[in-house]
C-alpha positions in Angstrom: -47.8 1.6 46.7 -48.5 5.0 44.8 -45.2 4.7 43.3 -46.3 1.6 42.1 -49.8 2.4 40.8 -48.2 5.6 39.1 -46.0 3.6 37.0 -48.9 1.1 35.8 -51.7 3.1 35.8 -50.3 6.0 33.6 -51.2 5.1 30.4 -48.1 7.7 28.9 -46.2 5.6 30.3 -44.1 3.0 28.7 -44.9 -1.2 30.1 -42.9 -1.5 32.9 -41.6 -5.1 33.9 -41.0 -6.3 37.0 -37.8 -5.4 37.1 -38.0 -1.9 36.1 -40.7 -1.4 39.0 -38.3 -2.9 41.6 -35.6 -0.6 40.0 -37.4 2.6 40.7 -38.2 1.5 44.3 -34.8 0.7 44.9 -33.3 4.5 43.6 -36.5 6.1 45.8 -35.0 4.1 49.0 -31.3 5.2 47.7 -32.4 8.8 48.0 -33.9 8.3 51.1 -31.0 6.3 53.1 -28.0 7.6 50.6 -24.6 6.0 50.9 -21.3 6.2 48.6 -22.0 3.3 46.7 -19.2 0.4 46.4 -18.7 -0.9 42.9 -17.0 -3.9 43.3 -16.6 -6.7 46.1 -13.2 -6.2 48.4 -13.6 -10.3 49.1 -13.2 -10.5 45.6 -9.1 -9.0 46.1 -8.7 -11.0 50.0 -5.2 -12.4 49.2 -5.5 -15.0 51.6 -9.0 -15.9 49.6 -9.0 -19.3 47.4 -12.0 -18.6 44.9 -14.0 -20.8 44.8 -14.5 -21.1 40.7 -17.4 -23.1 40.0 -17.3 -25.4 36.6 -19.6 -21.7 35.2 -16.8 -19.6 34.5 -14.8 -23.0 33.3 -17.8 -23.6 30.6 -17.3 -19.5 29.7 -13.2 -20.0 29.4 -13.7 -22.6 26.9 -16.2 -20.7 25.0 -14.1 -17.6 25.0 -11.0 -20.1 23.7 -13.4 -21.8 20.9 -14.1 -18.6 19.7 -10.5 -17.8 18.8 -8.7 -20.8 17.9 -8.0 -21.6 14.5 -7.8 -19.4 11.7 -9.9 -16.0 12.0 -12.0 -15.4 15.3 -16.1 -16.1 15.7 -16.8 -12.2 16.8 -20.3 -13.7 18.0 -19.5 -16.7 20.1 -16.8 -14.3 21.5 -19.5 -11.4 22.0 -22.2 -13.4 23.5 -19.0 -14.8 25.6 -17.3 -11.7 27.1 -20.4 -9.6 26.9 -22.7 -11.7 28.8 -20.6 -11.6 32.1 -20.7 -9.6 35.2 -17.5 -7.7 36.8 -17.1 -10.8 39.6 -17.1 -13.3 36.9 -14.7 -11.2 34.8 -12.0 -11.5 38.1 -12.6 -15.7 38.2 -12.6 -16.1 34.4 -9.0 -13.5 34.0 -7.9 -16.0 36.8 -8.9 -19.0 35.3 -8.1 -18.5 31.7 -4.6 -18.2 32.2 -4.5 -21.5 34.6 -6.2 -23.6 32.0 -4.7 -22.3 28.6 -1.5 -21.1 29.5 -1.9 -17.6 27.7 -2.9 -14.0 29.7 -6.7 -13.4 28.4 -6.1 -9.2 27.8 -3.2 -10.5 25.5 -5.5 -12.8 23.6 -8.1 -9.9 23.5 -5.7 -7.6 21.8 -3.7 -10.4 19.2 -7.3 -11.5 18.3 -9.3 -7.8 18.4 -6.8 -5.4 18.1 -7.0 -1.7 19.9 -10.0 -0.7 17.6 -12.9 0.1 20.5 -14.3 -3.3 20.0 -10.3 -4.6 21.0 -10.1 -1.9 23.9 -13.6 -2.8 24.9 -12.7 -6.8 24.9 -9.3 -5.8 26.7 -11.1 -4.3 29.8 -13.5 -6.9 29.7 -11.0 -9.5 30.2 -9.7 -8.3 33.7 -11.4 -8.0 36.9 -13.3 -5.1 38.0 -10.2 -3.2 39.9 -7.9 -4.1 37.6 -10.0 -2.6 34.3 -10.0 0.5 36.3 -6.8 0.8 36.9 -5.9 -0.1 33.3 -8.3 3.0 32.3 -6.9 5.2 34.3 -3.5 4.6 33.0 -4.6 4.8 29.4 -6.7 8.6 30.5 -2.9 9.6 31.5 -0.1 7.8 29.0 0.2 9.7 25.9 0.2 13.3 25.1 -2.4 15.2 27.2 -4.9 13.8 30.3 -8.2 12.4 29.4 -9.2 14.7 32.6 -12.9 13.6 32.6 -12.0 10.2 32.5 -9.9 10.7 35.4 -12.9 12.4 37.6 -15.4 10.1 36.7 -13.3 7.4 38.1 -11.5 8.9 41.0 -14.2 11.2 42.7 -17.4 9.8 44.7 -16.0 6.8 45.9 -16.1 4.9 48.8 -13.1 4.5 51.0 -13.0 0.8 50.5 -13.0 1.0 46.7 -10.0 3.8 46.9 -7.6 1.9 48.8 -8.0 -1.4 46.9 -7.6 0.8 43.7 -4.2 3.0 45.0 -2.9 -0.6 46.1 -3.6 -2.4 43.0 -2.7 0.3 40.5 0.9 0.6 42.5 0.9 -3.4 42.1 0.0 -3.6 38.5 2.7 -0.6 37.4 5.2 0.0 40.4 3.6 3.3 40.5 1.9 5.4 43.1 -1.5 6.3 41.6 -1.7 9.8 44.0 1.6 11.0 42.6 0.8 10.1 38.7 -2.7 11.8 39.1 -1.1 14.6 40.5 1.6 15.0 38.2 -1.2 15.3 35.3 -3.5 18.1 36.6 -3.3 21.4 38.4 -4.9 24.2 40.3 -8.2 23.5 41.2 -8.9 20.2 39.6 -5.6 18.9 41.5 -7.1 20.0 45.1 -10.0 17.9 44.0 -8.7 15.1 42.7 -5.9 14.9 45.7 -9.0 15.2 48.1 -10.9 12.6 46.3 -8.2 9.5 46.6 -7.2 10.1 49.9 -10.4 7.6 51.1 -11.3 10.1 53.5 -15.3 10.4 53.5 -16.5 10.3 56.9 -18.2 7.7 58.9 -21.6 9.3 59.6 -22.5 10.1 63.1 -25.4 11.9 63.7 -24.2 13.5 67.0 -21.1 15.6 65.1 -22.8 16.0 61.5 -26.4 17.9 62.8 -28.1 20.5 61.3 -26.1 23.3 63.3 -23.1 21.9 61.1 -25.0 21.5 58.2 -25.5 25.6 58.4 -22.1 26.3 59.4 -21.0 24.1 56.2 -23.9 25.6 53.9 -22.6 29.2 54.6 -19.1 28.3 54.1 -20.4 26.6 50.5 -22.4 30.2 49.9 -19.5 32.1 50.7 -17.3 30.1 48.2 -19.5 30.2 45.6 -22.6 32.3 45.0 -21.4 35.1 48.2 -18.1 35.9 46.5 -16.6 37.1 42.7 -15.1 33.7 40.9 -15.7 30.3 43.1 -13.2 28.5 45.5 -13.5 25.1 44.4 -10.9 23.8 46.6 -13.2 24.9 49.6 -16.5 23.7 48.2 -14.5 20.0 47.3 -13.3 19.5 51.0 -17.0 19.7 52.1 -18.0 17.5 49.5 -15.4 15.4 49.3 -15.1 14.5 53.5 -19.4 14.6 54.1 -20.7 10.9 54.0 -23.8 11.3 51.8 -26.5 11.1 54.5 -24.8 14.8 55.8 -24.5 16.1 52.3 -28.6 15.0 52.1 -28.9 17.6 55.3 -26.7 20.6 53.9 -28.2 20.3 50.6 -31.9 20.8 52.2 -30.8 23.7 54.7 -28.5 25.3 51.6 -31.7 25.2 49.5 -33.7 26.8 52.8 -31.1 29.3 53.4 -30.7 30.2 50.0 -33.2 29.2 47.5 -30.7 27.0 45.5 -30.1 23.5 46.3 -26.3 22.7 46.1 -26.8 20.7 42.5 -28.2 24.1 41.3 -25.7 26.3 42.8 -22.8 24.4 41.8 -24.2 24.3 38.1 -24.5 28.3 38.3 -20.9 28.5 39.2 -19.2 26.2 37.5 -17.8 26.5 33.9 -14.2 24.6 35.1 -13.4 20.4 34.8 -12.6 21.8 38.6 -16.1 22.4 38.8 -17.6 19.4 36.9 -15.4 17.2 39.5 -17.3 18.3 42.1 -20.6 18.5 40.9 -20.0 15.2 39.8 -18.7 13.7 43.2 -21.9 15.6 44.7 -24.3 13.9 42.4 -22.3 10.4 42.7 -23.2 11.0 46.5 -26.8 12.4 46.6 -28.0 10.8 43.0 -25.9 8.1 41.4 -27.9 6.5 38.9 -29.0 10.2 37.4 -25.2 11.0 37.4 -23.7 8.2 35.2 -26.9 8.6 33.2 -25.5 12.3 32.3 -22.2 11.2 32.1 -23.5 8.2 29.1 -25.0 11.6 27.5 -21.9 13.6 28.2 -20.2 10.5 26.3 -22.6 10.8 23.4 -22.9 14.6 23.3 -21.4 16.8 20.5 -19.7 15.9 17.3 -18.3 12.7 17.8 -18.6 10.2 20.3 -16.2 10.4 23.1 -16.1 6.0 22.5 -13.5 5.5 25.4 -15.7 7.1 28.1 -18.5 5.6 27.1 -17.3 1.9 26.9 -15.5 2.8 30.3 -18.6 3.8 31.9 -20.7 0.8 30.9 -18.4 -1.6 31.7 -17.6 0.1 35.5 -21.1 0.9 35.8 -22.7 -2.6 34.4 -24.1 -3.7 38.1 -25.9 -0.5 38.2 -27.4 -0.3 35.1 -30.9 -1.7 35.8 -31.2 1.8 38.1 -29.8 3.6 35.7 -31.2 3.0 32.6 -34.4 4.0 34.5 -32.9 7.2 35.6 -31.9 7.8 31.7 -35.1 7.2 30.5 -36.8 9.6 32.9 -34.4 12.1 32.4 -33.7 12.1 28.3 -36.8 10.4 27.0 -34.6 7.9 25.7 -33.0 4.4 26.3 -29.9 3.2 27.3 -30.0 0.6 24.7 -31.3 3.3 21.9 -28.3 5.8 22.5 -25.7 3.0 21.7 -27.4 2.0 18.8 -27.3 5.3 17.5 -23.9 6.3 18.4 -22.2 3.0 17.8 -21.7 0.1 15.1 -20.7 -3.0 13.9 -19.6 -5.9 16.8 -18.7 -2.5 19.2 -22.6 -1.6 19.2 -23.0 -5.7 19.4 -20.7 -5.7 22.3 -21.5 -3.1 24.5 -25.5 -4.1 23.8 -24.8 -7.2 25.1 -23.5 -5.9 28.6 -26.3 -4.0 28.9 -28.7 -6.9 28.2 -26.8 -8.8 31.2 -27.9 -6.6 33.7 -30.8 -4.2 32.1 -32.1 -6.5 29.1 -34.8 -4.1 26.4 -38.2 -6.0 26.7 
């Protein structure tokens, strides 16, 4: 109820709708019951699961194939089209597509769209939600170089059910073993986290092994690897963050801050210069505060000369479901939309595009 009265009675504040006001409720219960956060539905990937496809995502495949046909494409039709779906239609209508017009949708995505970002954005949007990410991280590690960021951001704070389907897809999608490629790509630090990350090992919690006398032995072992010693053992600081489920992590990070004056997110921050240390501080915040995490990391995206496009189209696509929570969290924490830092950092039917995904989920009243 305050929470509530705060929002509409503050007269600095901006109108808040319905679903904004549910939104912030929802991220003040997250941070009160934390849990690594699933981004996509395993019964989506059952093999032994017929989908049921209801005549929905038939009426979008024939929209999607109108607005190609013929001579030149209807960027529009095929906007509203591709934009205006969520990551569980996405998986019916790649399915579906194919069954009713004989031709893969990504390949019609690039032969119509090209690999310009509209093209690449099109091309992720035309698989299901496992799939895209798989087909992202491939693209972070083909070519010359890593896309290292892009490879954290999608490999570290994840739950155990969303690693495994991803390691067992990518290997079925490219014959390859997604540990070893990510492994081959990095080293020292970064590698021990990465390796840590995709070996869906976060612990169930159990509140009669993870207590508070852990959470001290844990907290000083997190002290002594960063703020009690010269340089910063990231490789320690990772398994603790890496293994704790996030209702652990909640109790080490208040008797860290207790013990020490610092919560962890500040510690970490005061340590940390290396993409070793920006993997962790970003599988702690994916853990403890989600939505404010892939708020920064749409900043991160935007920040600079230059807009790092791929990262940003990757993190609004994997992130779509979320975005009502955290185009909150960006507001509060930037003074600015969502919606207003692609229109500045983007044009043309990419801004169009990635506007309308947004609206799906988190539309600008």
């Amino acid at each position: 109820i305050d929470l509530f009265h705060k929002i509409i009675q503050d007269p600095n504040n901006r109108q808040e709708t319905k679903e904004n006001i549910n939104d912030r409720f929802r991220m003040d219960e997250y941070s009160e019951d934390p849990n690594t956060i699933s981004l996509y539905p395993a019964e989506l990937y059952d093999e032994d699961l017929t989908p049921d496809i209801g005549v929905e995502i038939d009426e979008k495949c024939t929209e999607i194939y109108e607005s190609t046909k013929g001579w030149g494409t209807s960027e529009k039709r095929l906007i509203e089209a591709m934009g205006s779906t969520t990551g569980e239609e996405r998986k019916y209508i790649s399915l579906r597509y194919e069954e009713m017009y004989d031709k893969e949708l990504k390949k019609l995505m690039k032969s119509e769209c090209g690999s310009s970002n509209f093209g690449e954005a099109l091309q992720y949007l035309s698989l299901g939600p496992v799939e895209a990410e798989c087909r992202m991280l491939k693209k972070a590690v083909d070519g010359f170089g890593s896309n290292k960021v892009m490879m954290y951001s999608i490999l570290c704070g994840r739950s155990n059910a969303d690693m495994e389907l991803l390691k067992k897809t990518y290997y079925k999608l490219y014959t390859d073993d997604l540990v070893s490629r990510m492994g081959g790509e990095v080293g020292g630090d970064m590698k021990k986290i990465l390796m840590s990350a995709v070996q869906a090992a976060e612990e169930e919690f159990d509140p009669d092994f993870h207590t508070e006398d852990k959470a001290k032995e844990d907290a000083e072992e997190l002290y002594k690897a960063g703020q009690g010693r010269w340089g910063t053992n990231e490789a320690k600081m990772a398994k603790i963050v890496v293994l704790s489920p996030p209702k652990y992590l909640k109790i080490v990070n208040a008797v860290y801050a207790d013990q020490y004056g610092y919560t962890l997110f500040k510690a970490f921050e005061k340590e940390m210069g290396s993409l070793g240390g920006e993997a962790i501080l970003y599988t702690l915040g994916m853990k403890l505060k989600p939505y404010e995490t892939i708020a920064k990391l749409i900043k991160k995206a935007c920040a600079g000369f230059g807009t790092d496009e791929l990262l940003l189209t990757c993190t609004l696509i994997r992130y779509q479901d979320l975005m009502g929570h955290v185009c909150v969290a960006h507001e509060e924490l930037f003074e600015k939309s969502v919606h207003k830092r692609v229109k500045d950092e983007t044009r043309g039917n990419y801004e169009k595009l990635l506007l309308e995904l947004l609206n799906k989920v988190a539309p600008l009243e």
